[in-house]
C-alpha positions as CSV (number, residue, x, y, z in Angstrom):
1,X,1.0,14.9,29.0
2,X,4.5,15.3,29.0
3,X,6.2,16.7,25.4
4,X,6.8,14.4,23.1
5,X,4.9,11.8,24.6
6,X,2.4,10.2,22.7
7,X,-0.9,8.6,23.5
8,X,-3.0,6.2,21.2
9,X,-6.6,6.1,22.1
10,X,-8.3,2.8,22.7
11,X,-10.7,1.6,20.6
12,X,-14.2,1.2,22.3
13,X,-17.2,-0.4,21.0
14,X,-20.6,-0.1,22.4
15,X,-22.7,-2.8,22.7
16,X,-26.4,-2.4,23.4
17,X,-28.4,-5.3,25.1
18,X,-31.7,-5.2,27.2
19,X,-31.0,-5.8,30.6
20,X,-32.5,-9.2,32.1
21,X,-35.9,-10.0,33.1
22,X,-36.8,-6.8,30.9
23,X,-38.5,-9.1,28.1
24,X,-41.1,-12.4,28.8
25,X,-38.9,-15.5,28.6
26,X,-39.6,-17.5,25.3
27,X,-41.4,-20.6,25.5
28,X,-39.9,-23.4,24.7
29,X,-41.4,-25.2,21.5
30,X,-42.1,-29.1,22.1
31,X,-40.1,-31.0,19.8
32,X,-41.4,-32.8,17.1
33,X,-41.4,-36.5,16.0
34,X,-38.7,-37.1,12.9
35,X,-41.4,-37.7,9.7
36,X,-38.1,-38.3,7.3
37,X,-36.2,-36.4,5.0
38,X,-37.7,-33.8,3.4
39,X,-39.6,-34.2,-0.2
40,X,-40.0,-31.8,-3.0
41,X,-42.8,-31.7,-5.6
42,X,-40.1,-31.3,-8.2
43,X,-36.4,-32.1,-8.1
44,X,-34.4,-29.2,-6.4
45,X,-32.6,-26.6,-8.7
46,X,-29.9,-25.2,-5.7
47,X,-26.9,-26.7,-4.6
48,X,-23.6,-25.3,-3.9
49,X,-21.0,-22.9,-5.9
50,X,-18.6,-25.2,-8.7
51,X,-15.8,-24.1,-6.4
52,X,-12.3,-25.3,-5.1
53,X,-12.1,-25.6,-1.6
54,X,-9.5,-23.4,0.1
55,X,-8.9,-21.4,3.3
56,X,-10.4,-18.5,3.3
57,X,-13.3,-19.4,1.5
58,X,-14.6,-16.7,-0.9
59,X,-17.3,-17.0,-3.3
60,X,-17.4,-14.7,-6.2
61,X,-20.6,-13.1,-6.8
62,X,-22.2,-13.7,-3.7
63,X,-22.9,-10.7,-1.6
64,X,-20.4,-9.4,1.1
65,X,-19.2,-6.1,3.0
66,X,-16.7,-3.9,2.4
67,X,-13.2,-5.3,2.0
68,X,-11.4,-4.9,5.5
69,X,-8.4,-2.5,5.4
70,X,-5.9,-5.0,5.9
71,X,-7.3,-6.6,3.2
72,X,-6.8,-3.3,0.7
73,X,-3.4,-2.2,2.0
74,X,-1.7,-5.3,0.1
75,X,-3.1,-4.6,-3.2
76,X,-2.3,-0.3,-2.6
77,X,1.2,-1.5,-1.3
78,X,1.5,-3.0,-5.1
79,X,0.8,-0.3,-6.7
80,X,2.6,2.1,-5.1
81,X,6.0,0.0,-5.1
82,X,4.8,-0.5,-9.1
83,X,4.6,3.3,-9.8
84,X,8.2,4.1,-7.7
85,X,9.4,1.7,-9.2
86,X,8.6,3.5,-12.5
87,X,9.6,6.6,-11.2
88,X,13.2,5.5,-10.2
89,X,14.0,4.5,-13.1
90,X,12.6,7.6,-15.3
91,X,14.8,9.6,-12.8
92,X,17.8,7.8,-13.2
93,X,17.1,8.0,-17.1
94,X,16.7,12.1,-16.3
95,X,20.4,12.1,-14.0
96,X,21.9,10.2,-17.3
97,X,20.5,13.1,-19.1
98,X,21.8,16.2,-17.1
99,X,25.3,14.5,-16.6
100,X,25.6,13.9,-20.6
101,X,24.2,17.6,-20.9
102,X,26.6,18.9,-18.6
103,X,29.5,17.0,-20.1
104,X,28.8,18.4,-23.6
105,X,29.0,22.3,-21.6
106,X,32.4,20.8,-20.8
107,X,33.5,19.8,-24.6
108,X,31.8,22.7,-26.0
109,X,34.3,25.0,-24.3
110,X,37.1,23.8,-26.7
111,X,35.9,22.4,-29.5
112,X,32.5,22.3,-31.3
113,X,29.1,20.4,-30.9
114,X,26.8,18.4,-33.5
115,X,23.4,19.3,-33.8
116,X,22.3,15.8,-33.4
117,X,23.9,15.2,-30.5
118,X,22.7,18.4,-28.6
119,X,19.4,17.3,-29.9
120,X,19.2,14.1,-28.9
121,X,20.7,15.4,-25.2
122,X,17.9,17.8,-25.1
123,X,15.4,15.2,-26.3
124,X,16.2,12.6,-23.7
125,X,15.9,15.4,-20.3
126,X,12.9,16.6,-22.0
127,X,10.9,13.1,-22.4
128,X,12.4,12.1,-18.6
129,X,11.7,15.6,-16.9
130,X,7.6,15.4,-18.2
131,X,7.6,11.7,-17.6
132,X,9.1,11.7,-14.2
133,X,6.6,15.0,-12.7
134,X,3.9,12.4,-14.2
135,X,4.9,9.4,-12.2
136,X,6.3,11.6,-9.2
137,X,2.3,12.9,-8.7
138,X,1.2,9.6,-9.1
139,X,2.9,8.4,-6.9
140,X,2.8,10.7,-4.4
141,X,-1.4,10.3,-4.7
142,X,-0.9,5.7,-4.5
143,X,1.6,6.3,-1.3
144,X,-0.6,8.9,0.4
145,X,-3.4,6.6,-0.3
146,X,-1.8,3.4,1.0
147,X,-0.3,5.2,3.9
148,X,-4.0,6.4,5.7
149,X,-5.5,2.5,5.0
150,X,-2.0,1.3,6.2
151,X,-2.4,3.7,9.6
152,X,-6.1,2.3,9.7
153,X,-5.5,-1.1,9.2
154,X,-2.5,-1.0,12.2
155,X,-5.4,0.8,14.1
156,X,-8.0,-2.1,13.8
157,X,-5.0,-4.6,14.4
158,X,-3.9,-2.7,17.6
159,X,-7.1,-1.5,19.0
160,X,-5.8,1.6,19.5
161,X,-6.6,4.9,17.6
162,X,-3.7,6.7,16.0
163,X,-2.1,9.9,17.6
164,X,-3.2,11.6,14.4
165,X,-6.5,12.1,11.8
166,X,-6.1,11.3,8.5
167,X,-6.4,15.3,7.8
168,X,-3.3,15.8,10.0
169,X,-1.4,12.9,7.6
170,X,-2.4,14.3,4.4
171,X,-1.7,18.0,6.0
172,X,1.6,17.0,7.1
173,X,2.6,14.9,4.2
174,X,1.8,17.5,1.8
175,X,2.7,21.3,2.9
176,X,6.2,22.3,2.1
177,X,8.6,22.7,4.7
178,X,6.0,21.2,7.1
179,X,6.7,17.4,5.8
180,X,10.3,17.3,6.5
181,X,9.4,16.9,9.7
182,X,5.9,15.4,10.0
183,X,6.9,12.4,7.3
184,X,9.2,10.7,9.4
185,X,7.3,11.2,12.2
186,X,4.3,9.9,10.5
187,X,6.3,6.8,9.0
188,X,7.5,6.4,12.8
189,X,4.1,6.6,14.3
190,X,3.0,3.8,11.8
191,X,5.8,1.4,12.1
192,X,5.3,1.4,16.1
193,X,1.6,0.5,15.6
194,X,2.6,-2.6,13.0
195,X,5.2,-3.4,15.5
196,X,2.5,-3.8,18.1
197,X,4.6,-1.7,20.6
198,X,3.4,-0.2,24.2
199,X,1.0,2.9,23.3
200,X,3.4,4.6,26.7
201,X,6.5,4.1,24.9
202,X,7.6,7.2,22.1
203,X,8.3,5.7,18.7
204,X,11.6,5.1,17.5
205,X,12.1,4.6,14.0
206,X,14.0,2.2,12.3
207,X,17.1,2.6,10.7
208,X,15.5,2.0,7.6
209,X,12.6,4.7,8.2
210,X,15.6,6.6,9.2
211,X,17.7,6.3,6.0
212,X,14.2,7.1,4.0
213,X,14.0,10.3,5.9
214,X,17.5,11.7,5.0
215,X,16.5,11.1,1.5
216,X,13.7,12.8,2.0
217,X,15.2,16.0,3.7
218,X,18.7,15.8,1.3
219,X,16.2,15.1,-1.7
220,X,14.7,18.3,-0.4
221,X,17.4,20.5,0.1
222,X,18.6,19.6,-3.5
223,X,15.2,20.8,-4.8
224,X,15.5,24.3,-3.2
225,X,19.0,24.4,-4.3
226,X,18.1,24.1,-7.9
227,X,15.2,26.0,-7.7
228,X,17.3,28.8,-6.7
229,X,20.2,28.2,-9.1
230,X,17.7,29.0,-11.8
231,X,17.7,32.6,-10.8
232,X,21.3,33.1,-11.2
233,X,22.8,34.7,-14.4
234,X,26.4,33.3,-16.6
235,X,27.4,30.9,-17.7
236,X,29.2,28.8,-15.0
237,X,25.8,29.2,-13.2
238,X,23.5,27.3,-15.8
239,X,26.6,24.6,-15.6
240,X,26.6,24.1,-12.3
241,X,22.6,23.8,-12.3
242,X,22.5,21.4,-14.8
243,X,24.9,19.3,-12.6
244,X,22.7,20.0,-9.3
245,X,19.9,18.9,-11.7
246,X,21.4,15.7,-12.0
247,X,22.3,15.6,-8.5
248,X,18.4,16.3,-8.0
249,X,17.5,13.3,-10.0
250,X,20.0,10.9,-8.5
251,X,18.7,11.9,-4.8
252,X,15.0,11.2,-6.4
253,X,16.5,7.2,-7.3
254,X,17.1,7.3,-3.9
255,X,14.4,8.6,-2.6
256,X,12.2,6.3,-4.7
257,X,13.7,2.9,-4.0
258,X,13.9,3.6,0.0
259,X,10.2,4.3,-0.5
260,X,9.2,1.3,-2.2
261,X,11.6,-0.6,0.2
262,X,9.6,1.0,3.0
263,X,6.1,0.3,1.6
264,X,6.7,-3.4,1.0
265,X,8.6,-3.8,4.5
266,X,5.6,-2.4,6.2
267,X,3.1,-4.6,4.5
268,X,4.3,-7.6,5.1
269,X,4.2,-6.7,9.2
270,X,1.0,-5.6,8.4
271,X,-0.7,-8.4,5.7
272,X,1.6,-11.4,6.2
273,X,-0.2,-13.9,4.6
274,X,-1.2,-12.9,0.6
275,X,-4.3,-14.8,-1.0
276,X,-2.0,-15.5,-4.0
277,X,0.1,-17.8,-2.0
278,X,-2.5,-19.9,-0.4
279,X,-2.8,-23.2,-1.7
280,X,-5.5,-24.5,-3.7
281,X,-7.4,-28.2,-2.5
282,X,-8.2,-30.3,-4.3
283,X,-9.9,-34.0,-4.1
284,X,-7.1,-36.4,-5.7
285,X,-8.5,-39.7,-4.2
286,X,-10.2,-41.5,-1.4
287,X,-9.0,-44.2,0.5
288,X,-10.5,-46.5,3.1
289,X,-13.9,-44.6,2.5
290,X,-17.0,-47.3,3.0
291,X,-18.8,-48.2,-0.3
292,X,-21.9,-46.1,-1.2
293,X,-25.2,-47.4,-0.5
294,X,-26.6,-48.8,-3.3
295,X,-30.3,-46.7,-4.9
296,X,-32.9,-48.2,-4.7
297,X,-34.2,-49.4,-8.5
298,X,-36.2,-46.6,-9.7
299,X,-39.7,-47.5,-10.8
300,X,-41.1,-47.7,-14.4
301,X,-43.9,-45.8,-13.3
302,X,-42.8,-42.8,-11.6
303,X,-42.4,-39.5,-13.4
């Protein structure tokens, strides 16, 4: 295998059957004379579900298996785009915060601050610092999540078995440093599948998986940046990390949005067709049907 060549395994299944003239042939059963349609002692208490007939049909309440993953990765895909969408805007709330903070270190220098204002400043980055490490893990967990179903569900669709385990996703994905170059690759490796390309061919992303993985490093970058801002002492240092800060949040919007963009782009290749936008039937009337046989008159004497 050459480097950087990838190679999807094919997905086998094994089907065991006893080979012929291993088991007696059946004998065939004589046929029986028609004796008319069946009777009951009482009348019959089943019939079929009060239901609206539509394509798929799906009965609630009746027993099935386990919801296919192409199937799950529309409803995951939801919430995911929900929660970033959540998240984008508690980090653009958090870059409105920084700048107005770091304007204030700017007006402070000639003339005096009120309270209140500083207050509310402070206030505001507080409420949208917690709130967006909230949503940021949360979404981190829903995209993670709907990321190895999505790679499962291209998998089934293909026939072919990702380059990668789920364990090499969720490795790659999370350690620092490690998934600023595995995430694209992974998003790459994914799109390729949905795509339906050759298994020979190397994946090449798209320029929207390509814009969401320079956010992703830059978003990065700005991270480490602040993280070692923090460290320096003066004045003109904390200014300039409250402006990276809000740099750091604006790259986050970014990084958020592309995401979601991302997420909903690759399922609908993946789950085309939503059950919320299938029609419902419905008998309005019949025409040119033959008349109904009239019933017989029912006796006075029967039960």
């Amino acid at each position: 295998m050459r480097p950087g060549q990838y190679h999807f395994r094919p997905r086998v299944r094994w089907v065991a059957s006893p080979p012929p003239g291993s088991q007696p042939p059946r004998r065939a059963r004589r046929a029986e004379p028609y004796t008319g349609p069946p009777a009951y002692p009482v009348p019959p208490r089943w019939g079929f579900p009060n239901l609206t007939w539509r394509a798929p049909t799906l009965v609630p309440g009746t027993p099935s298996s386990y919801p296919r993953p192409v199937e799950r990765v529309r409803l995951l895909s939801r919430n995911a785009v929900t929660v970033l969408w959540f998240l984008a805007g508690l980090a653009l709330a958090g870059a409105v915060a920084e700048f107005w903070r770091y304007a204030l270190l700017v007006i402070s220098r000639n003339s005096a601050l009120s309270s209140g204002v500083v207050a509310m400043s402070d206030a505001l980055e507080i409420i949208a610092s917690l709130l967006s490490v909230v949503f940021g893990l949360l979404a981190i967990g829903s995209v993670l999540w709907w990321l190895v179903v999505a790679r499962q569900a291209a998998a089934d669709e293909s026939g072919h078995e990702p380059p990668r385990s789920a364990r090499q996703v969720v490795i790659g994905a999370l350690v620092p440093g490690f998934n600023l170059v595995m995430a694209g690759s992974i998003l790459a490796e994914l799109e390729h599948a949905i795509l339906r390309q050759s298994p020979d061919r190397r994946p090449r992303p798209s320029r929207l998986v390509l814009a969401w993985w320079a956010a992703w490093v830059v978003d990065a970058v700005l991270m480490v940046l602040v993280i070692v801002w923090r460290f320096r002492s003066g004045i003109q240092a904390q200014a300039d990390g409250v402006f990276l800060s809000g740099l750091l949040d604006l790259s986050a919007v970014v990084l958020a949005v592309l995401t979601a963009v991302v997420v909903q782009r690759l399922t609908s290749l993946l789950a085309p067709i939503s059950l919320d936008r299938l029609r419902v039937r419905r008998v309005v009337a019949v025409k040119g049907a033959p008349a109904p046989a009239l019933r017989p008159v029912r006796p006075t004497t029967s039960r």
